[in-house]
N, C-alpha and C positions, 0 to 999 in steps of 0.2 A: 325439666329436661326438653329441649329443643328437638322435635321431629325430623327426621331427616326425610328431605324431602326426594319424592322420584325422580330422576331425570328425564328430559322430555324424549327418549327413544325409547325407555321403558313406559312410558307413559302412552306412546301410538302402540306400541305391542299389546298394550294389554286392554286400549281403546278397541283393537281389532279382535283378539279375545273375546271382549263383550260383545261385537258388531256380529260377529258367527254366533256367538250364543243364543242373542237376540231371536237370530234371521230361524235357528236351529228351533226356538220353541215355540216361536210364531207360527213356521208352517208345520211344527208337528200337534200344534193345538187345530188346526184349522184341518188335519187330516183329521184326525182322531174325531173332531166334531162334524164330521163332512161339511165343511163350509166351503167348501176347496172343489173346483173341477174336476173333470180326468184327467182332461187335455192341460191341464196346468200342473197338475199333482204328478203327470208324466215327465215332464219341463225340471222336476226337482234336482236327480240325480245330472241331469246336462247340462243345469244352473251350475251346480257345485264343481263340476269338470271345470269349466270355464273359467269359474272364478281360482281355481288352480292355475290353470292354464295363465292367467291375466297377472295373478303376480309374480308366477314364473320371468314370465315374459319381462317383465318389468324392474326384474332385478339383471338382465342384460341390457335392457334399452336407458332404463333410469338408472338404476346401480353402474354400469360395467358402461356407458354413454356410448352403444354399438348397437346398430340397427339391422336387427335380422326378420328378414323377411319368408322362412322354413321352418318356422314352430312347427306347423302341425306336422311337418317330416317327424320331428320326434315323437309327437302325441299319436301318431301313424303307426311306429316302430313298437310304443308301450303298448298301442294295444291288439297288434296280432300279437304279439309273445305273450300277452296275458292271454289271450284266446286259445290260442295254441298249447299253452302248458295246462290249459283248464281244459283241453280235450285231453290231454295225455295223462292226466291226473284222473281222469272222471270214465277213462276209458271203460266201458265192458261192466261201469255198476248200474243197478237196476235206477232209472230216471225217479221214480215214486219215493223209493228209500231215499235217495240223494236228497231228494225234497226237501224230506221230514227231518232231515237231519241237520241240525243247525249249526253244530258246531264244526262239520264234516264242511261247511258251505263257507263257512269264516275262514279257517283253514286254509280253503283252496283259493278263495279272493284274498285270503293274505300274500299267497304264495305269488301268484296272478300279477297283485299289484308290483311287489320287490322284484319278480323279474323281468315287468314294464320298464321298472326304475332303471335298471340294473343294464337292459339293452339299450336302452334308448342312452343312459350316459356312457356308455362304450360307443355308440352313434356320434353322441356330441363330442368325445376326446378321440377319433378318428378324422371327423369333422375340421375341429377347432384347432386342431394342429398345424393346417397349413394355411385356412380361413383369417387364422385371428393374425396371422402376421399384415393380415391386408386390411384397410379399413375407409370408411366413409360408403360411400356407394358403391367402391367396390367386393365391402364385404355384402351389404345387404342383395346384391346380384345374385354371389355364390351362393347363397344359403337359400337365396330362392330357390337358386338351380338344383339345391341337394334337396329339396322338399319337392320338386317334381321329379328327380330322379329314385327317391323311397316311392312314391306313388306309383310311378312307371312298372317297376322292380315287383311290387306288389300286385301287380297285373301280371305279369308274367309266372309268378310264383305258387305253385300248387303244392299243398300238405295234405298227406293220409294217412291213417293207421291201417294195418290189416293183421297177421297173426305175428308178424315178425317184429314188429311196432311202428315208430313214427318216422315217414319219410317226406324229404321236399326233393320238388323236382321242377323241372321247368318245362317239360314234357305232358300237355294233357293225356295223352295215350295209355301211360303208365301208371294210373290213377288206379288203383286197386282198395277194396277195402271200404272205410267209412273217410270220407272228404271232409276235410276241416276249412281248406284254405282252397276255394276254387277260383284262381284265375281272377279277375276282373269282376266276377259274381260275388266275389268275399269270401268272409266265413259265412260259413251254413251253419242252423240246427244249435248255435253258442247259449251254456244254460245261463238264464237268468241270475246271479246272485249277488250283484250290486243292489246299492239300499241309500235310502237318503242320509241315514243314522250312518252305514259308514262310510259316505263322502263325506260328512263333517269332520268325523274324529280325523280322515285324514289332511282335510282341508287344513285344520290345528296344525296335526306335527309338520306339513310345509309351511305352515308360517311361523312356527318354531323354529326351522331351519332356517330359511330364509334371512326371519328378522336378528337370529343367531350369525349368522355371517354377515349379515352387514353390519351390528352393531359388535363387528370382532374387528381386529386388529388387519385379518385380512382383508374384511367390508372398508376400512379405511383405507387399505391401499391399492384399492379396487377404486373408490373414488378419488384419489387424488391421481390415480391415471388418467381417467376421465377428463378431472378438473387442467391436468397440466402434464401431459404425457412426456416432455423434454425433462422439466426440473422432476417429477418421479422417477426417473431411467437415471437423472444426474445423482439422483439420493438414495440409488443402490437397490431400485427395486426393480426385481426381476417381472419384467410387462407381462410377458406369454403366458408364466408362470398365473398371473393373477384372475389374467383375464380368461384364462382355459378354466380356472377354479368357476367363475360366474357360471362360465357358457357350459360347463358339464352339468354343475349344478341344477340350472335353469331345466336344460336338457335331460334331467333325470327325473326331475318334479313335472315336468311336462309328458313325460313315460306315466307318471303315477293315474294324471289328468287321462290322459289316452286307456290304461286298463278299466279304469272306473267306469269310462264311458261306455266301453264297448260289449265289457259283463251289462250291462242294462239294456242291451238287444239283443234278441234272437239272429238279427241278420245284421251285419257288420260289410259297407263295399271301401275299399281303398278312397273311390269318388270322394268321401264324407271329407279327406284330410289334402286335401286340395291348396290352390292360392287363397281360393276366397276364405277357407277359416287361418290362415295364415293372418289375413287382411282385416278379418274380423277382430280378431286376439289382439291384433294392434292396435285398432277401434278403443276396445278396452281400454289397453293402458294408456292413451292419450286422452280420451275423453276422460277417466278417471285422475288426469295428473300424472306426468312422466316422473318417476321418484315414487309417488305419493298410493304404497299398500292399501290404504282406505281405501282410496280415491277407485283403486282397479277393483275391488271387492265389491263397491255398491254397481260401478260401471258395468260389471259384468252379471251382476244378477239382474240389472232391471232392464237393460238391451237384451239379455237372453229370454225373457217374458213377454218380452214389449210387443213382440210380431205376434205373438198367441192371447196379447189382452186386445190389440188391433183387430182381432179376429173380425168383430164385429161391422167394421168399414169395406170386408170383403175385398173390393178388387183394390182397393183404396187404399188398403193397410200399410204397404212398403212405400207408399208417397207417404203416408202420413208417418211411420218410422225414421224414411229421410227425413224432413221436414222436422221432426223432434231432433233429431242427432246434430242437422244447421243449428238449431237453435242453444240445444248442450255449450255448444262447440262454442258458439259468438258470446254465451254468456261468460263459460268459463275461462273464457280468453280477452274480457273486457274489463280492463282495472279498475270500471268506476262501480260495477258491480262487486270487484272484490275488495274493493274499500267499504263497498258499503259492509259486507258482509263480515269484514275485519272491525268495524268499527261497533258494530253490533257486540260481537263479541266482548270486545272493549269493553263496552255498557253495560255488560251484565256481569263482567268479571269484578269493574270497580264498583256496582250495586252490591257483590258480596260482598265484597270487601267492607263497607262502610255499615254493611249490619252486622258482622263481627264486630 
């Protein structure tokens, strides 16, 4: 009886499955054995944000072929609402007990993350609504513009609780109570309960979802927008309709990235969600391959290290971080390198072969 064999999208799904699994018992042998830094073993949970963040991002840039330039607007939006709901939840119990209590802590960073997700895709289909009808450069403008205008917004924005519960204002004056969301200064005082252990498991269900929509029926007509936007619109597909599904999507998995992030500091400032991680994120998905999930999953974990393994060259570091990403960049964009690298594979494929 003849095996029926994988197809090859089940096949990068479950490549990327094993690539997290890997990355997940590497550094959890290398903790547990302290073979591992601080300062690196700190790098862990803001590896795995990122690598969120990268294939989000890359299921609009690569999936949905629309360049937006306002990620971290949404990974902004996921993670004061995570912050925020995790002071409204945590309000008035004793710090020590909360501690100790582990399931009390899951719980709340469950809660945290789904209503990261939950605002920031209400962000992106507010957004996307009148954005996604514009395209080329003049969507990736707007979306810059909406990523400096959450940043702005968040400057201005002040949250407290006091006996009557949780208030936002725009007014410092009227600040009363315990301060969650101060102005320009951030969140204050945010308890700790992000974990490396569960940015992975969540790192999974996005790329469950993810690689679920694009290898669905709407992942397909999400790309043949991309591919041929006239003859899609002539063969009865509703464009708006598809491309709001990416961009909320993206934009809600980017919410996930932002809550995670922000439960793993005590201080949280808007500053953090800026152009430059906007620029960075896209860093990612281009040096990792535009389309290509792999590609943004190893991109982002070894650019997110890279400045803290440079440590060592001191003032030197960020020339020498440019200077690798030039070089990323020429190889992986030089056909004679990826023939070779094609043809390698070749060789070891028909090497099996011939010893079956």
């Amino acid at each position: 009886m003849d095996k029926k064999k994988m197809n090859p999208a089940s096949k990068k799904a479950f490549m990327n499955y094993g690539l997290v699994a890997v990355f997940f018992v590497v550094f959890q042998v290398l903790l547990s054995t302290k073979n591992i830094s601080s300062s690196l073993a700190g790098q862990l949970v803001p590896m795995v944000a990122y690598m969120i963040m990268a294939v989000s991002l890359n299921l609009v840039v690569g999936i949905s072929g629309e360049l937006s330039l306002g990620h971290a607007g949404f990974m902004s939006v996921g993670a004061f609402s995570a912050v925020i709901l995790e002071a409204a939840l945590t309000s008035g119990m004793d710090p020590s007990s909360f501690n100790k209590n582990t399931g009390l802590k899951i719980a709340v960073l469950v809660a945290a993350v789904v209503c990261g997700a939950i605002m920031a895709a209400i962000a992106g289909f507010l957004i996307g609504i009148p954005v996604l009808r514009l395209k080329g450069d003049y969507l990736a403008i707007v979306t810059l513009a909406f990523g400096e205008i959450i940043k702005n917004l968040l400057y201005c924005l002040y949250v407290y609780i006091d006996d009557s519960g949780l208030h936002f204002s725009l007014d410092p004056s009227s600040v009363t109570g315990t301060t969650v969301l101060n102005g320009p200064m951030g969140a204050l005082g945010v308890k700790k309960i992000s974990s490396f252990a569960a940015g992975i498991v969540l790192l999974f269900i996005i790329l469950i979802v993810i690689q679920n929509l694009v290898n669905s029926r709407s992942g397909r007509a999400i790309m043949a927008i991309r591919d041929n936007r006239i003859a899609a619109e002539a063969s009865g597909l509703h464009i708006t309709k598809y491309k709001l599904m990416a961009f909320v999507t993206s934009a809600a998995c980017a919410g996930t990235a932002g809550a995670l992030y922000a439960l793993n500091y005590s201080t949280i400032v808007p500053k953090k969600f800026d152009f430059n991680t906007s620029i960075l994120v896209l860093v990612f998905v281009v040096l990792g391959g535009i389309g290509n999930m792999t590609g943004s999953l190893i991109a982002a974990a070894i650019l997110t290290v890279l400045p803290e393994l440079l440590r060592q060259f001191q003032d030197y570091r960020m020339l020498v971080y440019a200077i690798v990403l030039i070089l990323v960049m020429l190889l992986t964009n030089n056909k004679k390198f990826k023939d070779l690298i094609s043809n390698l594979f070749k060789k070891k494929k028909a090497g099996e072969e011939v010893q079956k």
